[in-house]
N, C-alpha and C positions, 0 to 999 in steps of 0.2 A: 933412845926412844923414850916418849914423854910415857909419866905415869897413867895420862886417859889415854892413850894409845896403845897400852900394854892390857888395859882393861877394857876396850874394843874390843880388841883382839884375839883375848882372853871371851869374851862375853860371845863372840863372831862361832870360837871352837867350841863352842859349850850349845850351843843351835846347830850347828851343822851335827856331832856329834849326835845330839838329840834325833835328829832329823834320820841319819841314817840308820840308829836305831830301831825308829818306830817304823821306817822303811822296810826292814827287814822281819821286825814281826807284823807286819801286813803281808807281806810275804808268807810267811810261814805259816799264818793263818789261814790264808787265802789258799795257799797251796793243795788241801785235801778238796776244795770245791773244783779247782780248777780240775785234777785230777780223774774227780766222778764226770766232769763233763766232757774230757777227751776220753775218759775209758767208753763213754757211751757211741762213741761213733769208732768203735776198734771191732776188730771181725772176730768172734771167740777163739781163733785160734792164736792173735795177738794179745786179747787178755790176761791169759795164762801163760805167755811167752815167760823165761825168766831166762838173764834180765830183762826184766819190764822198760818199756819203752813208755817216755810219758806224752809224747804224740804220737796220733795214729800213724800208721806208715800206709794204709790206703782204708780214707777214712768212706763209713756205711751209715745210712740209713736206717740199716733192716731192722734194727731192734725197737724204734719210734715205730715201724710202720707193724714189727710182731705185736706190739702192745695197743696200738690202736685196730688194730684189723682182725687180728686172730684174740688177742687176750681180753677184748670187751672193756678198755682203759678209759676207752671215750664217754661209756657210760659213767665210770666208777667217778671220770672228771665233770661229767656235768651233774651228777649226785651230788658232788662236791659243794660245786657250784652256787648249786640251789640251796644248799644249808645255808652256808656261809651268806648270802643273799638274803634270805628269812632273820638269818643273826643279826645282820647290817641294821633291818627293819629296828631291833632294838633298842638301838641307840638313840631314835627318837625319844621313846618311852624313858628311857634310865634320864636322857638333857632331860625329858619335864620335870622327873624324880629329883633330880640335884638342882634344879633351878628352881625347885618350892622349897630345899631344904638350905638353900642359901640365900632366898628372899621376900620370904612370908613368913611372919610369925603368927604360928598357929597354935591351937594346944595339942599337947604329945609331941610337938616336934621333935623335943630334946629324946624319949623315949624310942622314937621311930627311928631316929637319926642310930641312936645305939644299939636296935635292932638289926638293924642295917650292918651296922659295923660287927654287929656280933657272927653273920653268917660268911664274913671272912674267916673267920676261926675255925669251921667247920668244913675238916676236910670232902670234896666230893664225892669221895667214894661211901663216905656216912648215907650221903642222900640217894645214892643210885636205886636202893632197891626200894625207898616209897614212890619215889619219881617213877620209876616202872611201875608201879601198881597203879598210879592214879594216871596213869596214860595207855595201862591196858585199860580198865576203868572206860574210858571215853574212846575205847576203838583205834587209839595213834599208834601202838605199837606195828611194825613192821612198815613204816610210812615214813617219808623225809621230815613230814613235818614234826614227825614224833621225835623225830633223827635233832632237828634243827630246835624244836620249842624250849628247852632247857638252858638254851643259851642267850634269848629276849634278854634275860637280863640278870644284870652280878651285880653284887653287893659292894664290889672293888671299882666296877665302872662308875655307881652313881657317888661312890668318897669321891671319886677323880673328878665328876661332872660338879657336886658342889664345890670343892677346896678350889676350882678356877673361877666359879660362877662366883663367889664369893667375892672376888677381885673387879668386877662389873661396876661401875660407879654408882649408889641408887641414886643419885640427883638424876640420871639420864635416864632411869625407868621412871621417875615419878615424875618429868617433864611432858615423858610421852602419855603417861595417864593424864594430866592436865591438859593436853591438846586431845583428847577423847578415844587415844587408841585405846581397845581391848587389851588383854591380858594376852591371849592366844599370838597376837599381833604383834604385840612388846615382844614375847618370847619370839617368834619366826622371825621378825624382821630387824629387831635389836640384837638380841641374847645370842642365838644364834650366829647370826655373822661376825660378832664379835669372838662366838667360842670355837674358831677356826683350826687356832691348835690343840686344843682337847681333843676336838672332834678328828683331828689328823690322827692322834695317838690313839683313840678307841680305832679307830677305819683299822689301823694296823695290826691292834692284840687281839680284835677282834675276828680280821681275819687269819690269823696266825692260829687260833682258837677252834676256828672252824674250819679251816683247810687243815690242821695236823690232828685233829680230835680220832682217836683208836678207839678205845676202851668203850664207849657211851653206844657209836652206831654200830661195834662188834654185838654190843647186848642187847641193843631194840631192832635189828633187823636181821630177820633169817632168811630172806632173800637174798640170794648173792646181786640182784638185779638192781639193790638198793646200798650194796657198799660204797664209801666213801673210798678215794684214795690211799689213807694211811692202811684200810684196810687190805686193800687189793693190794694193794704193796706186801705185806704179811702173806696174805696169799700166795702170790707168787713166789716168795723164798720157801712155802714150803711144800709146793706142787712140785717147782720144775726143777732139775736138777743144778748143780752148781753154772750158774751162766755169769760173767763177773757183768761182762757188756751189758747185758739183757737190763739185768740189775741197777747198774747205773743208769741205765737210760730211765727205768720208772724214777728212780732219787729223784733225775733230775726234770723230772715232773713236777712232784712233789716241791722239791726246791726252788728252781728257777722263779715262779712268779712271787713269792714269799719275799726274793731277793728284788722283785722290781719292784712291788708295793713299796717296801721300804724303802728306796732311791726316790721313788718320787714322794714319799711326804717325811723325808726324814728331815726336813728342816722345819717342818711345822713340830714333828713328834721331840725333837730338842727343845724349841719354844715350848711346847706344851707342858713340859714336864717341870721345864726351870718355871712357869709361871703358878704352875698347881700349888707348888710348895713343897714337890715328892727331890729329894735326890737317892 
């Protein structure tokens, strides 16, 4: 056997090897989701069977339909909903933010930009209790909107939205200002379609943000009638007694859509990230 035939070969086992590696820790990974999602369709008396069985042996609905119909889920999911939806609103706001600070030179830019960057360093829980005052202040507390307004906008989205805007060619903003477009214009009709994978990778953190947000709507809402799901999640472990089924089926509320956002733009949120300049 010739010397590049031995090192094919050699090269062939060294991929396949790889292969069935990372095959198995996808596996291994994957295993505890899979898990919460057949424990949710198991009857509690299969739950607690030991040994555990890791598919259902006569699989149930009841606990989908205990949490939407008896435990008020439906609400706590479209509270959700509507945060996350007000969040999304932000995103506009932070692109204009990072598309003035990576193509207009203004005075203070350099100052604002490190302004900016300075409320990365500060942890959120610093900010919780002026943020509650100046939102009892205006009447928000106990209200989604009050739930969702803290999220408009972060100081990490708008790094992300310049360090890509950055990358925009200006020969092609300052062509379209020569043929008479606006500024507004440039930005919606240029900037924007071009910033496709940013805009995929905020969609994502952003709703990750505000679909798993605990801490914030536990404190600005004392209506049960305005909790979000990570909260009614909390709730329920500590109302009802040990239900393992019950349990998994909220998760996998919780979880399941987290996991389809991310399938559908995780080819942009790759893009995105290798283009920003972040690894």
């Amino acid at each position: 056997m010739s010397t590049d035939s031995r090192r094919r070969r050699g090269s062939r086992n060294v991929t396949i090897g790889i292969g069935v590696a990372l095959a198995v820790g996808a596996l291994i990974t994957a295993f505890p989701f899979f898990w919460m999602i057949a424990t949710s369709f198991k009857p509690q008396r299969e739950s607690t069977d030991f040994p555990p069985s890791v598919l259902p042996k006569e699989p149930t609905l009841e606990w989908y339909q205990t949490l939407f119909v008896e435990l008020d889920f439906g609400r706590y999911l479209a509270n959700t909903v509507i945060v996350v939806l007000i969040g999304l609103v932000g995103l506009l706001l932070m692109a204009m933010a990072g598309y003035a600070f990576a193509k207009f030179d203004f005075r203070g830019r350099k100052v604002l930009f490190f302004l900016v960057l300075a409320t990365m360093m500060i942890p959120i829980q610093v900010t919780m209790i002026p943020t509650y005052l100046i939102l009892n202040g205006l009447k928000l507390t106990n209200t989604l909107v009050g739930i969702a307004l803290p999220t408009l906008v972060s100081g990490f989205s708008i790094f992300l939205f310049r360090q890509f805007m950055a990358t925009i060619p200006t020969e092609m903003l300052e062509a379209a200002r020569l043929d008479g477009a606006g500024e507004f214009r440039i930005f919606w009709t240029i900037v924007l379609p071009m910033s496709k994978p940013i805009l995929a990778v905020m969609v994502v953190l952003t709703f990750i943000a505000g679909w798993n947000s605990f801490l914030w709507p536990l404190i600005i809402a004392s209506d049960q009638k305005l909790y979000t799901l990570s909260v009614g999640l909390a709730l329920l472990n500590q109302q009802l007694a040990v239900n393992p089924s019950l349990q998994m089926a909220a998760a996998s509320v919780m979880v399941v859509p987290i996991l389809l956002i991310f399938i559908i733009f995780q080819r942009y949120v790759i893009q995105g990230f290798a283009l920003s300049g972040l690894k």
